[in-house]
Structure formats: C-alpha cells, structure tokens
N, C-alpha and C positions, 0 to 999 in steps of 0.2 A: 504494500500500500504506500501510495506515492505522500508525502502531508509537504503544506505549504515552507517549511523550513526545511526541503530538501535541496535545493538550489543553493543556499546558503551553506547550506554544511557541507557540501562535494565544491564551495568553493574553499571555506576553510582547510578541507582535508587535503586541497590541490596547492593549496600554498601552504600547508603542512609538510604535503611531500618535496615541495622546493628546496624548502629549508633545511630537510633533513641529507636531501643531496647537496646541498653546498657543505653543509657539516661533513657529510664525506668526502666532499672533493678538501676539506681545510684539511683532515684527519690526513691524506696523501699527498698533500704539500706539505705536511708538519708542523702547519702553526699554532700556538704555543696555547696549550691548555687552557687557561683563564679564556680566550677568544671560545673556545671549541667549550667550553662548560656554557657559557652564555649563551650559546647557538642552539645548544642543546633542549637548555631551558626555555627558549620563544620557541622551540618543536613541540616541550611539553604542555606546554602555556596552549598552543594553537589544538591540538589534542583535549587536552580537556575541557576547552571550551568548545569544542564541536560535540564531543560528549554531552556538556551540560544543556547545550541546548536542541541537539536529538532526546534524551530523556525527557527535556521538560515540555517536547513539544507532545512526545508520548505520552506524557501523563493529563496534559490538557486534553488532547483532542481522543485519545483511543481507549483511556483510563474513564478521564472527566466526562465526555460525550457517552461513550461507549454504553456507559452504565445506564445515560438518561433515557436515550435512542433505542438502545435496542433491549432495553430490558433485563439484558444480565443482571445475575445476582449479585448483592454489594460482595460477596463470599472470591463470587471468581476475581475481581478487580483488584481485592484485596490480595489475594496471594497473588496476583500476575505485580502489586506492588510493591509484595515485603519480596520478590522474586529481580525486581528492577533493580531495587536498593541497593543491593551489593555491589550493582558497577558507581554507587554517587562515590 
C-alpha cells in the first residue's frame, strides 16, 4: 500500500544512500576519522528520520484510520502497535 509520505521517504533514503557512498568513497581515500565519524552520523541522522516518519505515517493512517474504517478490532491494532514499537 502506497500512503502519501512515500515520495518523501524514497527521497530521504536516496540521499541517504548518497551519503553513505561518499563515506565510502572518504573511507578509500583515507580521510581522517573525525570527517568519516561525522559523515556517518548525517547517514544515521537521515535513517532514522525516514524511519520516524514511515512509522508515524503508519500509525496515523493504517493504525488510526484503519481501526475507524474498516472496523477492526481495537485488539488487532493494538498488537500490530506494541509489534511497530520495537523499531521506535
């Protein structure tokens, strides 16, 4: 199922993958640690905010909706939540 924060997050993850090949390309030039640790962390930075906001768009529209629309039980929603949780 396609939701309207999928454009965005295949953008984030495409300039995610950028970053993590330039970090590879610095790691095979050998530039100096501190530069390759920082590079790192705007990879994981860009990662967990594609995460954060895949989750939170699952839990609005397929969680939050889901429930009103189509009638599932609060029961299934809930474990498909405490199931989400583990990647927050």
């Amino acid at each position: 199922m396609s939701h309207a924060s999928h454009p965005d997050i295949v953008k984030r993850l495409k300039r995610a993958h950028g970053h993590l090949a330039g970090v590879i390309a610095m790691i095979e030039e050998g530039r100096p640690c501190l530069d390759l640790a920082q590079q790192l962390h705007a990879v994981e930075g860009a990662l967990a905010n594609a995460k954060r906001v895949l989750i939170q768009d699952h839990m609005e529209h397929c969680l939050g909706e889901g429930v009103d629309q189509s009638g599932r039980a609060a029961r299934e929603a809930l474990a498909e939540f405490k199931a989400l949780a583990k990647y927050l």
